[in-house]
C-alpha positions, 0 to 999 in steps of 0.5 A: 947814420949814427944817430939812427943807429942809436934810435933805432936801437932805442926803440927796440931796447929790451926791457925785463919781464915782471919778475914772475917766479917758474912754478912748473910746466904750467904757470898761472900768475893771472888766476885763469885755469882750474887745478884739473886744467893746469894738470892736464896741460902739465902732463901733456907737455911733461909727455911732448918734452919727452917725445920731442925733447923740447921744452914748453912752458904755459904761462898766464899773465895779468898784463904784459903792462906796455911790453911787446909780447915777443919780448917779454915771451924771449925775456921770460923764457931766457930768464927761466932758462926755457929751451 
């Protein structure tokens, strides 16, 4: 049973997201929206923060390379502190 423990755990290993640097509520690293557009998802989740108190961030990304999209959103949004 040890064994499949330790590959079971393997197989979930976490491994870091890209190193993407926060640049606010709306992070375009994949080139996709327009200034007006990240403007106004920026304000539109600037005015859900404030109403809800919960904190949400869009981010765009070239690849998730061969990532689990769950884990590199819980990796990236603990690594910019998101929450």
């Amino acid at each position: 049973m040890v064994s499949g423990c330790k590959q079971a755990d393997s197989i979930h290993a976490e491994r870091p997201s890209p190193a993407i640097k926060l640049a606010g509520r709306v992070t375009d690293e994949a080139d996709l929206l327009t200034p007006a557009q990240q403007t106004q998802l920026s304000d539109t989740l600037a005015a859900f923060e404030q109403r809800t108190k919960h904190q949400m961030v869009v981010v765009t990304v070239k690849s998730l390379g061969d990532q689990d999209i769950a884990l590199f959103t819980r990796n990236l949004a603990n690594a910019w502190s998101i929450g």
